[in-house]
LOGU-230361 format. One line per 3 residues: their letters; for each residue y, z, x of N, C-alpha, C, CB. Coordinates in Angstrom, 2 decimals. Glycine has a CB too. Example, Ala and Ser with C-alpha at 12.3 -4.5 7.8 and 13.67 -1.06 7.14 Angstrom:
<sites>
as) -5.69,7.80,13.19,-4.50,7.80,12.30,-3.30,7.80,13.20,-4.47,9.05,11.31 ~ -2.25,7.08,12.85,-1.06,7.14,13.67,0.03,7.87,12.90,-0.60,5.72,14.08 .
</sites>
This chain:
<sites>
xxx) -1.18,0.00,0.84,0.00,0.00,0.00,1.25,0.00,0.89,0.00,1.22,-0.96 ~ 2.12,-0.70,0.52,3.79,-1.16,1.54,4.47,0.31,0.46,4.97,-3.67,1.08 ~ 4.85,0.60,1.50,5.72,1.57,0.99,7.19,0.88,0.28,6.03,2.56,2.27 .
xxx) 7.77,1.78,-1.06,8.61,0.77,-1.22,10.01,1.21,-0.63,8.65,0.38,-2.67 ~ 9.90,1.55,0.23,11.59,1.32,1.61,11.36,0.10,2.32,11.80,2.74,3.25 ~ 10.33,-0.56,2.21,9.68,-1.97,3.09,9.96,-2.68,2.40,8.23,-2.26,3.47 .
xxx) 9.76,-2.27,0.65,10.04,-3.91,-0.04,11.31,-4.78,-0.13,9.78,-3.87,-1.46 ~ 11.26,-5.80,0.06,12.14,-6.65,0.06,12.40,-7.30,-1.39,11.79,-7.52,1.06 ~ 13.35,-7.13,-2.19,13.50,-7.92,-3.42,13.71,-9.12,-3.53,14.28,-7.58,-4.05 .
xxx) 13.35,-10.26,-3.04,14.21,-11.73,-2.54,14.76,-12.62,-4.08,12.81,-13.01,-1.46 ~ 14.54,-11.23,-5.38,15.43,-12.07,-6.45,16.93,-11.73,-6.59,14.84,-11.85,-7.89 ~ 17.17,-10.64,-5.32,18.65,-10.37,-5.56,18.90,-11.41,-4.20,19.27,-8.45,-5.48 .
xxx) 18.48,-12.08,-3.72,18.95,-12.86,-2.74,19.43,-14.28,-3.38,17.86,-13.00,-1.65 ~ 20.38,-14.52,-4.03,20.35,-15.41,-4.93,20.98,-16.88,-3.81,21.36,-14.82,-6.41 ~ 20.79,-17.09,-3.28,20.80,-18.32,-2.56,21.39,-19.34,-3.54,19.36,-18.72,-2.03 .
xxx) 20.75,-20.01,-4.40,21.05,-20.95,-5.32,22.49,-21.28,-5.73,20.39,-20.60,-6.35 ~ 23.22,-19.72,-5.76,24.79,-20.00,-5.73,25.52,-20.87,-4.82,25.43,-18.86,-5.52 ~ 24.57,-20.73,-3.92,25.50,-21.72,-2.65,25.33,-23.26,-2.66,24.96,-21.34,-0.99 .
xxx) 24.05,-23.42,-3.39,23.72,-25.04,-3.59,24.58,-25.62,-4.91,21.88,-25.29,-3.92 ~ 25.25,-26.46,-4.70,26.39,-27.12,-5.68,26.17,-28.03,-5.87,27.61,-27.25,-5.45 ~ 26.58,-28.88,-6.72,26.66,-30.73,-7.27,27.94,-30.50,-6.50,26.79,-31.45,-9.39 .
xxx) 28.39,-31.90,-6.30,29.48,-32.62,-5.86,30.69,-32.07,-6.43,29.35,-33.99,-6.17 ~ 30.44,-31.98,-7.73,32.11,-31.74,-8.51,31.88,-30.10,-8.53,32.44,-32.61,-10.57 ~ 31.05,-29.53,-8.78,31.22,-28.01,-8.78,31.84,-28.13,-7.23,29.60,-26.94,-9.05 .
xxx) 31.18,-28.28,-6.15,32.39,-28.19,-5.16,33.70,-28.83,-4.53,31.97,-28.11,-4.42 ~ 33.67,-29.71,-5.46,35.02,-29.50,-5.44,35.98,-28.68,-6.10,35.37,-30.36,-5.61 ~ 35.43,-28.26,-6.93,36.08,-27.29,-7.78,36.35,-25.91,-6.92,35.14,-27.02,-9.09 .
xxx) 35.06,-25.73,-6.11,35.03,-24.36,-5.18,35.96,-24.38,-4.62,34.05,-24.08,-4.22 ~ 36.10,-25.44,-3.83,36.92,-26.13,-2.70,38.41,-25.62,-2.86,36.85,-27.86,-2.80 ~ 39.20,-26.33,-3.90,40.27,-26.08,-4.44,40.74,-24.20,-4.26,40.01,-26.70,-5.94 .
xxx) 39.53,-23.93,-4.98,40.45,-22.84,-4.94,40.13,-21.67,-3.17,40.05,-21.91,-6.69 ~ 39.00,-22.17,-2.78,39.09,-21.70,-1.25,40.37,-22.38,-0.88,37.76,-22.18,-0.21 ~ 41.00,-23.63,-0.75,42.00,-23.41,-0.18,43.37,-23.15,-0.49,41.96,-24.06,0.35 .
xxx) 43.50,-23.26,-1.64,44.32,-21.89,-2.36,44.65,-20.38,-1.42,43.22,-21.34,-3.73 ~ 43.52,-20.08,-1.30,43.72,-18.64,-0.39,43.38,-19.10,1.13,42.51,-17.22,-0.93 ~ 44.05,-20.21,1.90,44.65,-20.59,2.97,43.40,-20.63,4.08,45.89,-19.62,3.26 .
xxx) 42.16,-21.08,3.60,40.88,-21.16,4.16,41.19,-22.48,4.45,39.56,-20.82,3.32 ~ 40.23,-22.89,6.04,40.23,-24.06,6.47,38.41,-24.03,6.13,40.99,-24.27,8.15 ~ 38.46,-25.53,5.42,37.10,-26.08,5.12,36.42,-27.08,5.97,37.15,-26.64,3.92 .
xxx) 35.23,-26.77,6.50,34.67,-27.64,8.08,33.33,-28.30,7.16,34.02,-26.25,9.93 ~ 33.33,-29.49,7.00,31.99,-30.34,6.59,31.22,-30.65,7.66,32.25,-31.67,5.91 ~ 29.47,-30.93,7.10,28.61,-31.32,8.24,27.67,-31.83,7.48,28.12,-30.24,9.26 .
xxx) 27.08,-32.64,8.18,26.06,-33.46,7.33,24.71,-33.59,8.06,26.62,-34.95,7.02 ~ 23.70,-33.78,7.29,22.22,-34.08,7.97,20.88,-34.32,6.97,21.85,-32.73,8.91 ~ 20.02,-34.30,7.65,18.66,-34.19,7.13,18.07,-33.05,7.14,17.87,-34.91,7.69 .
xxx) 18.03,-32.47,8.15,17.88,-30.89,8.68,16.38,-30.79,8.21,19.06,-29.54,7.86 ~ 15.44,-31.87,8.21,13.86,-31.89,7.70,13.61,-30.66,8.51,12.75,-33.39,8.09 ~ 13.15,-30.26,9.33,12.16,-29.37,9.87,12.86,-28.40,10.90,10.98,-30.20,10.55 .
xxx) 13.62,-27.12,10.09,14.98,-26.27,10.52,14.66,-25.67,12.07,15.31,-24.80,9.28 ~ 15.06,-26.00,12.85,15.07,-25.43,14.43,16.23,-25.29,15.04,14.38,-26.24,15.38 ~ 15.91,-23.94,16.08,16.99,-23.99,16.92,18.21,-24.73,17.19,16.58,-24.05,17.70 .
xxx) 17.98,-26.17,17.45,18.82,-26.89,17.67,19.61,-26.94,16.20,18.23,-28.10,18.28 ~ 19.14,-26.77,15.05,20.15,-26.24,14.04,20.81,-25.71,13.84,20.12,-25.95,13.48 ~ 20.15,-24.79,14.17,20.93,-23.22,13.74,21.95,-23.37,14.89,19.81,-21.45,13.87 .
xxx) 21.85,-23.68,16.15,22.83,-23.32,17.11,24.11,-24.26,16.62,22.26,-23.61,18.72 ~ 23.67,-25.37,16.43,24.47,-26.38,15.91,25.52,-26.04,14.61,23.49,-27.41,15.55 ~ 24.61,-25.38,14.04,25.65,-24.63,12.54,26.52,-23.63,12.63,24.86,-23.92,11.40 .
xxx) 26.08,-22.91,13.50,26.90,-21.92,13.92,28.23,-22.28,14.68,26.11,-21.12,14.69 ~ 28.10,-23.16,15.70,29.00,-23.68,16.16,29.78,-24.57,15.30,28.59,-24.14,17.11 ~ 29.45,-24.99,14.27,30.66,-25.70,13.03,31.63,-24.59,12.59,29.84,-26.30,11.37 .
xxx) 30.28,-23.55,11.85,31.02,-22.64,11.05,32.45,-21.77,12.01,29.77,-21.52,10.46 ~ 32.04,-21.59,13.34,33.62,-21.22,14.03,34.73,-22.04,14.21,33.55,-20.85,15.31 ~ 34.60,-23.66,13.69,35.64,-24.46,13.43,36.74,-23.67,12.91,35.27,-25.49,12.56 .
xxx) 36.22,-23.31,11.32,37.05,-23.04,10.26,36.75,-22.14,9.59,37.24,-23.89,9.53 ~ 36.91,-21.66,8.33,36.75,-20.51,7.72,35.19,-21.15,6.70,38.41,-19.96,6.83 ~ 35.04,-21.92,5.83,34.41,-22.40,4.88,33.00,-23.81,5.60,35.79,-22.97,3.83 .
xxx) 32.19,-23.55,5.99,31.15,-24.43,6.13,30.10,-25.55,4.99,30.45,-23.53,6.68 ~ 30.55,-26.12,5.11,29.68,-26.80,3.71,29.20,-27.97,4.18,30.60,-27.20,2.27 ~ 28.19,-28.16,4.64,26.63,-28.69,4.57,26.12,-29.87,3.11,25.62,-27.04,4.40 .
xxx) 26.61,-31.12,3.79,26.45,-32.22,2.93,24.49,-32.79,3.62,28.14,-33.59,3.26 ~ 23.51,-32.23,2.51,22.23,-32.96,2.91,21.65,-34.39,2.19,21.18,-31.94,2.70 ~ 21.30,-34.88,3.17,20.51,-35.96,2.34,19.47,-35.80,1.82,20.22,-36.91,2.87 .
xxx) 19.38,-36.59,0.70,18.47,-36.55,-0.15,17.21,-36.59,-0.26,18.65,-37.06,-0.62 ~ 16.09,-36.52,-0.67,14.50,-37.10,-0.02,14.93,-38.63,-0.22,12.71,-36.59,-1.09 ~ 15.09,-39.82,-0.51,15.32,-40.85,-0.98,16.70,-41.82,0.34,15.75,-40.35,-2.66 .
xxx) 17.38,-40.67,0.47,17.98,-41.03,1.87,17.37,-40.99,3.16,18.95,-40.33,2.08 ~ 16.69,-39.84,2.85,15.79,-39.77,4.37,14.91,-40.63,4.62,14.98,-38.62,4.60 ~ 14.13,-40.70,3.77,13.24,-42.44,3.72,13.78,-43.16,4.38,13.14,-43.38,2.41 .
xxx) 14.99,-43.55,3.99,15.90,-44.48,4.08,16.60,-45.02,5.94,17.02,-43.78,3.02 ~ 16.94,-43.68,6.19,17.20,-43.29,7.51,16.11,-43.07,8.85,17.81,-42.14,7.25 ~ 14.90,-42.52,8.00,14.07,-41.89,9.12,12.21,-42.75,9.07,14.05,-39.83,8.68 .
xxx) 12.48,-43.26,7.65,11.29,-44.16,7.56,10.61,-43.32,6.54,10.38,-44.45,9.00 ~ 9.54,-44.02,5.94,8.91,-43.37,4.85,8.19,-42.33,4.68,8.34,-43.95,4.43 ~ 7.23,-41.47,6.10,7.43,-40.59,6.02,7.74,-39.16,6.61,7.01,-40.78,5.64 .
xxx) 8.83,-39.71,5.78,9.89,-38.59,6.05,11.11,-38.38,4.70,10.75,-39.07,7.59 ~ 11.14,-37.40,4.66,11.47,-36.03,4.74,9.75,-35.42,5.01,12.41,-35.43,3.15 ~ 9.61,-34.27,5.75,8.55,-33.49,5.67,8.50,-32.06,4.58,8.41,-33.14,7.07 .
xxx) 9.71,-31.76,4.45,10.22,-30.86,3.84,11.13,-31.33,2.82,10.73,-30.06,4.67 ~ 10.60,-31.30,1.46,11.46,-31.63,0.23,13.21,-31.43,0.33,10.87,-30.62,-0.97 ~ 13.65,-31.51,-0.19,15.75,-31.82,-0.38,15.51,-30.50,-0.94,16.83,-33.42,-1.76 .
xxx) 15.03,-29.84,-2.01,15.20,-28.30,-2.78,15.05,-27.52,-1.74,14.11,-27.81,-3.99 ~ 13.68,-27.86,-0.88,12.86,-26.59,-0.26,14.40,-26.50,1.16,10.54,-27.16,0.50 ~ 14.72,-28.07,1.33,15.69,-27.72,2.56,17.01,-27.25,2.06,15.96,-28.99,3.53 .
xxx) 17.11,-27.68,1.14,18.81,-27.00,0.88,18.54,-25.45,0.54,19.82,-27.83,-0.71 ~ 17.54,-25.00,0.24,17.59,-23.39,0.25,17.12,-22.63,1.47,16.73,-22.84,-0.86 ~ 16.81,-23.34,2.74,16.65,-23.00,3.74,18.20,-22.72,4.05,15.82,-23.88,4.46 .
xxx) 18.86,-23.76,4.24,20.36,-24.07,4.66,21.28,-22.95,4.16,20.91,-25.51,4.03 ~ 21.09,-22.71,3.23,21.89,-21.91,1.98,21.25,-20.41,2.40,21.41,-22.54,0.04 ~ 20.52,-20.37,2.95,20.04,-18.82,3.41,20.85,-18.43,4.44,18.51,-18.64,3.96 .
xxx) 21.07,-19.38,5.35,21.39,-19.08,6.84,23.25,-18.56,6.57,21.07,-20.86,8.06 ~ 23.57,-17.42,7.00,24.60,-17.14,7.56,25.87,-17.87,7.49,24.27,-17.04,8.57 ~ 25.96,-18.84,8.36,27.22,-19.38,8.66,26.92,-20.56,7.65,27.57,-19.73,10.34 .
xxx) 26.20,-20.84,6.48,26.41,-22.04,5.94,26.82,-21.28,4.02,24.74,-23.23,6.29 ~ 28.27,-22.09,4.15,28.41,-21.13,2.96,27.90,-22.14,1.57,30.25,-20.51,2.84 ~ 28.36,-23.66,1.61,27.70,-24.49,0.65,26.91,-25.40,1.02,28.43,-25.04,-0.06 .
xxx) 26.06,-25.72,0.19,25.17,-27.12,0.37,25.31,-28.05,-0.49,23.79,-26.98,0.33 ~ 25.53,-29.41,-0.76,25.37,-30.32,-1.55,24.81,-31.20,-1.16,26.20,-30.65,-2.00 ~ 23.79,-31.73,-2.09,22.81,-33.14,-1.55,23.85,-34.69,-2.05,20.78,-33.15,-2.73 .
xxx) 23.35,-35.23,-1.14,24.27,-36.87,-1.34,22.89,-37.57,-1.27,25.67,-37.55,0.22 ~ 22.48,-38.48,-1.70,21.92,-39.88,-2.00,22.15,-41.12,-1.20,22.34,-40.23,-3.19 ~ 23.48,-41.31,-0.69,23.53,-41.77,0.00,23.21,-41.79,1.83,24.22,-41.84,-0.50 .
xxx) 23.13,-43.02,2.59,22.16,-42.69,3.97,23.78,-42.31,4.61,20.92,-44.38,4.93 ~ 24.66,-42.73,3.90,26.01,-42.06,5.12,26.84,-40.58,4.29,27.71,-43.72,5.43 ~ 27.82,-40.37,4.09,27.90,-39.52,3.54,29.57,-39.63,3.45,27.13,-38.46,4.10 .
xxx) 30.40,-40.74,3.71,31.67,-40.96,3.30,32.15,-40.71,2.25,31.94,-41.89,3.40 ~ 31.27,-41.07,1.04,31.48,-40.86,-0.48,31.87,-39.49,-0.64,30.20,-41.15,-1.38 ~ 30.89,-38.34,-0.26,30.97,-37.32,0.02,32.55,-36.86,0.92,29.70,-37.21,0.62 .
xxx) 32.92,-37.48,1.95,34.25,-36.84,2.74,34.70,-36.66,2.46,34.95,-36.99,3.36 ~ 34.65,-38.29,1.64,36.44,-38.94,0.65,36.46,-37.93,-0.66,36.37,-41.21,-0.27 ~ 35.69,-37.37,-1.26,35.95,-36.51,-2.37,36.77,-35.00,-2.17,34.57,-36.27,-2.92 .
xxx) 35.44,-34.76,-1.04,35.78,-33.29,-0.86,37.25,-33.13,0.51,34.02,-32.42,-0.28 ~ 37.60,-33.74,1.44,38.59,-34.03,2.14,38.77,-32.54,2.68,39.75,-34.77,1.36 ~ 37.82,-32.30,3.89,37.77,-31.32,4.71,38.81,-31.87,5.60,36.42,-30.99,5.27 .
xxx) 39.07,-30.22,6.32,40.04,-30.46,7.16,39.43,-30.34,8.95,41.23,-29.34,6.69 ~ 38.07,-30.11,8.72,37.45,-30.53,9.73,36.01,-31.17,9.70,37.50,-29.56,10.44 ~ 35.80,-32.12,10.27,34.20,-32.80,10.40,33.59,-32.42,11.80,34.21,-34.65,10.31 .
xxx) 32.56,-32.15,11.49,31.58,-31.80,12.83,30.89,-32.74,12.57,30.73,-30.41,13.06 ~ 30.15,-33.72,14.28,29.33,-34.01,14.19,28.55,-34.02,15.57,29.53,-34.88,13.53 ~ 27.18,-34.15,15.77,26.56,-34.06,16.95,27.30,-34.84,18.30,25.20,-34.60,16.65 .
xxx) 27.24,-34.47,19.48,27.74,-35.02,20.37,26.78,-36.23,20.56,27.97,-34.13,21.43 ~ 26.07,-36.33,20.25,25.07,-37.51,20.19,25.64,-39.00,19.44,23.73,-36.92,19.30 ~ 26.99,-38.78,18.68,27.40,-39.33,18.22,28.61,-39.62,18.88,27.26,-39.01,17.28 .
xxx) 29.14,-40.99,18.99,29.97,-41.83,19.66,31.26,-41.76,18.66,29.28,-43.33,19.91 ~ 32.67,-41.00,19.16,33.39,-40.27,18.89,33.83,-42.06,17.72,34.35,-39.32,20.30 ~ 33.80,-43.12,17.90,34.36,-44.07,17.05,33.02,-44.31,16.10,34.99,-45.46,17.90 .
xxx) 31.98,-43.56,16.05,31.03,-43.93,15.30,30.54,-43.14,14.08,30.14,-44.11,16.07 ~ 31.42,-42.26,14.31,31.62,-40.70,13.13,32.01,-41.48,11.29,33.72,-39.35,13.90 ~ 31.20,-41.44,10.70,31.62,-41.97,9.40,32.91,-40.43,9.04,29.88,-42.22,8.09 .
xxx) 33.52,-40.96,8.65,33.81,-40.61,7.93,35.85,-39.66,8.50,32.36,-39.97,7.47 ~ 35.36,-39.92,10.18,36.94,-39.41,10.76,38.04,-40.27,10.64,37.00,-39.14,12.28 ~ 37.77,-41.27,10.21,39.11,-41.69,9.59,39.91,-41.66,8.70,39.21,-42.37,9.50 .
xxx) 38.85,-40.84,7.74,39.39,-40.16,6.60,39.75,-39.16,6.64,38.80,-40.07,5.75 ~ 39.08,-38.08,7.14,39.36,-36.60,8.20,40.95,-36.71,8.60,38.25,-36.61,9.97 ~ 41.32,-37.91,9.52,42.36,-37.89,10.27,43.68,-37.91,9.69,42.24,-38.79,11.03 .
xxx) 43.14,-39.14,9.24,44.57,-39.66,7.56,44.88,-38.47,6.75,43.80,-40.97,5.96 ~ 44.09,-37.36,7.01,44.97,-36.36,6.21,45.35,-35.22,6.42,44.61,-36.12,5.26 ~ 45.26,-35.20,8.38,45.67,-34.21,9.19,44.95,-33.96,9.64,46.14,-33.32,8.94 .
xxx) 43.56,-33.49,9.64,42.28,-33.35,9.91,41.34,-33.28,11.07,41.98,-34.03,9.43 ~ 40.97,-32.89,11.96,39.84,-33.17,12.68,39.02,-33.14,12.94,39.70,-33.18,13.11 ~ 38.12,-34.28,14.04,37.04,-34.34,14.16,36.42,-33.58,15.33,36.85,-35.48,14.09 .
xxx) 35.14,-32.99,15.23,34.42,-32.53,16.56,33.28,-32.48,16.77,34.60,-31.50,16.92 ~ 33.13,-32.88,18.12,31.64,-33.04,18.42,31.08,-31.93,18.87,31.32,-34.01,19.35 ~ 29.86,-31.49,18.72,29.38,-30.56,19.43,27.93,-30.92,19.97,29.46,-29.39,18.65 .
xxx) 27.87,-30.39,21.02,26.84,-30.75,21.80,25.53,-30.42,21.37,27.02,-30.27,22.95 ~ 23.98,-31.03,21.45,23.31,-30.80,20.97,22.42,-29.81,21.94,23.01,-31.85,20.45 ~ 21.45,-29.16,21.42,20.20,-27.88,21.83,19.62,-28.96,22.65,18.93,-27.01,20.41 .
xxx) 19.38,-29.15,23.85,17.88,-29.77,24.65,16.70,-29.50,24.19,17.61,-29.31,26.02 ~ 15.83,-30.89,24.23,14.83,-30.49,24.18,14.16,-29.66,22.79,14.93,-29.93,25.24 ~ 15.49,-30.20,21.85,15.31,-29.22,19.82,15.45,-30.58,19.10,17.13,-27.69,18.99 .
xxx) 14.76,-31.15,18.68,14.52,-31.91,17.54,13.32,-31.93,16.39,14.53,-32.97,18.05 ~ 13.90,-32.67,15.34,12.90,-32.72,14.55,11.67,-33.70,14.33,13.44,-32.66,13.70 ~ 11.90,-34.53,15.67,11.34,-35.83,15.50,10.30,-35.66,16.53,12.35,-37.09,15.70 .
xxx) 10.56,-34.17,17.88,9.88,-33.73,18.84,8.70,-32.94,18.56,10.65,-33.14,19.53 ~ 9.49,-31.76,17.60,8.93,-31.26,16.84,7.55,-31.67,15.99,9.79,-31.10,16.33 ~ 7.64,-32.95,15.60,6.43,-33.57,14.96,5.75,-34.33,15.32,6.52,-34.02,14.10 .
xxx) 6.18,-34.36,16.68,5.21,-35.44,17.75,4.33,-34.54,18.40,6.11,-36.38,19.06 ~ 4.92,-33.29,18.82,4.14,-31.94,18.87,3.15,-31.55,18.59,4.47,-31.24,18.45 ~ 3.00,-31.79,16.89,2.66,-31.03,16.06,0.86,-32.03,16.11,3.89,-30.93,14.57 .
xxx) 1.38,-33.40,15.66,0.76,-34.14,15.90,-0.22,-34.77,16.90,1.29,-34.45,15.68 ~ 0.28,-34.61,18.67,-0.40,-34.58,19.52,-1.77,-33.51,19.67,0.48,-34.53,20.32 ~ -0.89,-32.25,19.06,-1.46,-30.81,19.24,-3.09,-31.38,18.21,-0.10,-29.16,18.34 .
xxx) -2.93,-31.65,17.42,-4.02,-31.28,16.22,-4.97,-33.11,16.61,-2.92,-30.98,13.96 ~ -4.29,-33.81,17.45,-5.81,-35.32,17.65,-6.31,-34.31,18.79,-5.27,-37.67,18.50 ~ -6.04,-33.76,19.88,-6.62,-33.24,20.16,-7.85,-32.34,20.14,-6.12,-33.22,20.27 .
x) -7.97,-31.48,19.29,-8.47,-30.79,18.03,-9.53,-31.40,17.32,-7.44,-30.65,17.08 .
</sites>
């Protein structure tokens, strides 16, 4: 028997608040910056959550005050990463995302880029991997045009999700 000072209730952990549609956050949005919060967007797939994530998120969320985490969809990831892929469903990952600390919203986009997404919500900062070629950033020209900036941050060595499952995979023909 777990004693109950051990139990953990994970229905008061309501996560789900943080996962939004598009227009509910914008609605959030508005009034975070109302009370003089700077809002930092980031975007991904985030299939199979590692280190190189988390370090990566963390380092957005000290941009600005407000972190919000634009994911793609299962239907985008296909799209982007080949068929199969996502490994991890769009629900199961956006409530991973939405757990962590420094990520205060999540919204899924459909689309494989996520401009649609910028141009709505019009953060005042974009993060994106240093892996990315500072003129190849969707979406900083929209960022810029409205004061805005962009930043790269460097990625975890040797942390991917694509390593990760080559890993996983080598590990078990073996086997």
């Amino acid at each position: 028997m777990v004693p109950a000072c051990l139990l953990w209730d994970i229905t008061n952990m309501d996560v789900s608040a943080k996962i939004l549609t598009i227009e509910a956050l914008q609605s959030t949005l508005l009034n975070v910056r109302k009370s003089g919060k700077k809002v930092v967007f980031t975007n991904g797939c985030f299939d199979i959550l590692h280190v190189g994530h988390v370090r990566y998120l963390t380092a957005a969320k000290s941009a600005g005050h407000i972190l919000v985490v634009g994911l793609n969809s299962d239907a985008s990831v296909k799209k982007i990463k080949g068929h199969k892929r996502p490994i991890v469903n769009q629900n199961q990952r956006a409530e991973v995302l939405a757990s962590l600390w420094c990520v205060d919203y999540v919204t899924i986009f459909e689309e494989a880029e996520p401009l649609r997404l910028i141009e709505s919500l019009k953060p005042e900062v974009l993060v994106k991997g240093a892996d990315w070629e500072a003129d190849q950033i969707v979406g900083a020209d929209v960022v810029k045009a409205h004061g805005g900036k962009v930043i790269r941050i460097a990625m975890a060595p040797d942390a991917s999700t694509s390593a990760i499952i080559e890993r996983i995979v080598k590990r078990y023909q073996r086997n």
